[in-house]
ZANUBA-234062 format. One record per residue (C-alpha): residue number from 1; residue in three letters; y negated, x negated, z. Coordinates in pm, whole numbers, always signed. Last residue first. Example, Ala and Ser with C-alpha at 12.3 -4.5 7.8 and 13.67 -1.06 7.14 Angstrom:
# residues 2
@nr:2; rest:Ser; y:+106; x:-1367; z:+714
@nr:1; rest:Ala; y:+450; x:-1230; z:+780
This chain:
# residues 41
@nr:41; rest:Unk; y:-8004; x:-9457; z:+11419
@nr:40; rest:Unk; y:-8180; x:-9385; z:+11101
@nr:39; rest:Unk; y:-8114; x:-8979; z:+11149
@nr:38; rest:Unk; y:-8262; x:-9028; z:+11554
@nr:37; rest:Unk; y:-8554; x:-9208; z:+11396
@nr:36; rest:Unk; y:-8583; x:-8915; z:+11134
@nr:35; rest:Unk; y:-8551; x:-8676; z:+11378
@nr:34; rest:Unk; y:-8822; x:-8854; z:+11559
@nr:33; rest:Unk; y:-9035; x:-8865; z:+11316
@nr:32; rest:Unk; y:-8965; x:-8511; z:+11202
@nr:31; rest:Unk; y:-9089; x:-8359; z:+11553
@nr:30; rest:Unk; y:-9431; x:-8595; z:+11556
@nr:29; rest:Unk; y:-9510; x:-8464; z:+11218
@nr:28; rest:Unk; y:-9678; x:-8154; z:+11332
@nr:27; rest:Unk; y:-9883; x:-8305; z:+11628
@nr:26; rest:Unk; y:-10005; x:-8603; z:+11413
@nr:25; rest:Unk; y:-10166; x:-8371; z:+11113
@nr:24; rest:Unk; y:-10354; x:-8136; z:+11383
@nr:23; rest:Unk; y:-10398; x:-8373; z:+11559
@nr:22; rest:Unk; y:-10604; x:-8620; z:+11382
@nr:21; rest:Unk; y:-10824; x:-8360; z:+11237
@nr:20; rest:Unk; y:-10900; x:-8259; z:+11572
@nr:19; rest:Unk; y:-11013; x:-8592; z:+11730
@nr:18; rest:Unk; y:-11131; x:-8672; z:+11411
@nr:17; rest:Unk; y:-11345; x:-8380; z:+11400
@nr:16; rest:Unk; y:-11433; x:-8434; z:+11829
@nr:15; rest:Unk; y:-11547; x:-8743; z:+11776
@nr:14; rest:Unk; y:-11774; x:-8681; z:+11460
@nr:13; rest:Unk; y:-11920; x:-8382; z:+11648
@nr:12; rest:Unk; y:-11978; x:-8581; z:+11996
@nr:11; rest:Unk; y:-12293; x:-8724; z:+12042
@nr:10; rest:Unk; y:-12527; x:-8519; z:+11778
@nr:9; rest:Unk; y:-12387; x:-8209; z:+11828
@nr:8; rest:Unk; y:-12454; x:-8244; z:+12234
@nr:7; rest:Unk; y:-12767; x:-8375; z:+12085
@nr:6; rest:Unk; y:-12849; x:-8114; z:+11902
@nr:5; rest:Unk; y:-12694; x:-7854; z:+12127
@nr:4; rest:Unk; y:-12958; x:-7964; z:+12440
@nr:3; rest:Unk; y:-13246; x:-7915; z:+12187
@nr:2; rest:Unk; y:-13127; x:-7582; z:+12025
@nr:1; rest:Unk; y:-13159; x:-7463; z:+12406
Protein backbone atom coordinates (compact mmCIF):
# COMPACT_ATOMS: atom_id res chain seq x y z
CA UNK A 1 0.00 0.00 0.00
CA UNK A 2 2.86 2.65 0.92
CA UNK A 3 4.18 1.43 -2.53
CA UNK A 4 1.15 2.41 -4.70
CA UNK A 5 1.08 6.07 -2.58
CA UNK A 6 4.74 6.61 -3.35
CA UNK A 7 4.40 6.74 -6.63
CA UNK A 8 0.99 8.15 -6.80
CA UNK A 9 3.02 10.92 -4.51
CA UNK A 10 5.72 10.68 -6.63
CA UNK A 11 3.71 11.48 -10.10
CA UNK A 12 1.47 13.97 -9.16
CA UNK A 13 2.36 16.02 -5.78
CA UNK A 14 4.24 18.84 -7.54
CA UNK A 15 1.21 18.98 -10.07
CA UNK A 16 -1.35 19.00 -7.93
CA UNK A 17 0.63 22.02 -5.39
CA UNK A 18 0.80 24.24 -8.25
CA UNK A 19 -2.33 23.23 -9.42
CA UNK A 20 -3.66 24.37 -5.98
CA UNK A 21 -1.43 27.08 -5.22
CA UNK A 22 -2.31 28.54 -8.50
CA UNK A 23 -5.88 28.69 -7.67
CA UNK A 24 -6.21 29.58 -4.84
CA UNK A 25 -4.37 33.07 -5.72
CA UNK A 26 -6.05 33.12 -9.48
CA UNK A 27 -9.64 32.30 -8.29
CA UNK A 28 -9.69 35.32 -5.80
CA UNK A 29 -8.36 37.92 -8.10
CA UNK A 30 -10.32 36.90 -11.07
CA UNK A 31 -13.47 39.19 -9.62
CA UNK A 32 -11.16 42.47 -9.27
CA UNK A 33 -9.70 41.96 -12.72
CA UNK A 34 -12.54 42.27 -14.24
CA UNK A 35 -13.84 45.12 -12.23
CA UNK A 36 -10.89 46.70 -12.93
CA UNK A 37 -11.25 46.03 -16.79
CA UNK A 38 -14.86 47.12 -16.56
CA UNK A 39 -13.36 50.51 -14.29
CA UNK A 40 -10.62 51.04 -17.35
CA UNK A 41 -13.31 50.80 -19.89
Amino acid sequence: MSHHEEDFKDTTSTINIVAMLGALVALPLLPMLMGWFTLLR
